[in-house]
N, C-alpha and C positions, 0 to 999 in steps of 0.2 A: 920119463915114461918107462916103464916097464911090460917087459914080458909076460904074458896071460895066457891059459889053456882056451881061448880065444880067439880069433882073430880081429877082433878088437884093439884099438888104442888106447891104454888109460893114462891120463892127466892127473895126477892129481896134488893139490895145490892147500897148504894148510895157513891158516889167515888169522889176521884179526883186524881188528880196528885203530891200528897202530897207523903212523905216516907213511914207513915202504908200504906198506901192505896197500892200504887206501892207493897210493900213489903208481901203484904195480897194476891195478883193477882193470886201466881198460886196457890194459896191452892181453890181458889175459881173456877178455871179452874179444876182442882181436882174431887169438888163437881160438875159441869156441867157434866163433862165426867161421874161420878159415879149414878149418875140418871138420865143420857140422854136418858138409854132404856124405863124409866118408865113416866105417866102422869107429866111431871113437865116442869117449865116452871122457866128462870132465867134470872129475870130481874134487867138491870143496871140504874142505874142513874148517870151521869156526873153531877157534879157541876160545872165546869171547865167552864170561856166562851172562848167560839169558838176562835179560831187564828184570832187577828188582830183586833176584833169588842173592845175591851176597851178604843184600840187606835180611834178607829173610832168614838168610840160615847164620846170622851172626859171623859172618865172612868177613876182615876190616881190609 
């Protein structure tokens, strides 16, 4: 978590579809639910590209 010109909490959590990652999800679903009454805010990041586009732009 980090400091903010806020009083806000931010989360934020950069993922992908790897096995930790997958395997980390509900504890992080967990932590959403456990401070979803208060200032906080949980944000994701996907590494992951989009279905289809590596094929598309010649990516191997």
């Amino acid at each position: 978590m980090r400091k903010n010109g806020t009083n806000k909490m931010r989360l934020f959590n950069v993922w992908s579809t790897c096995g930790q990652c997958v395997t980390e999800f509900p504890e992080l679903v967990t932590t959403a639910r456990n401070f979803g009454l208060r200032d906080f805010e949980f944000i994701t990041i996907s590494t992951d590209w989009p279905r289809g586009f590596r094929e598309s732009e010649g990516i191997p």
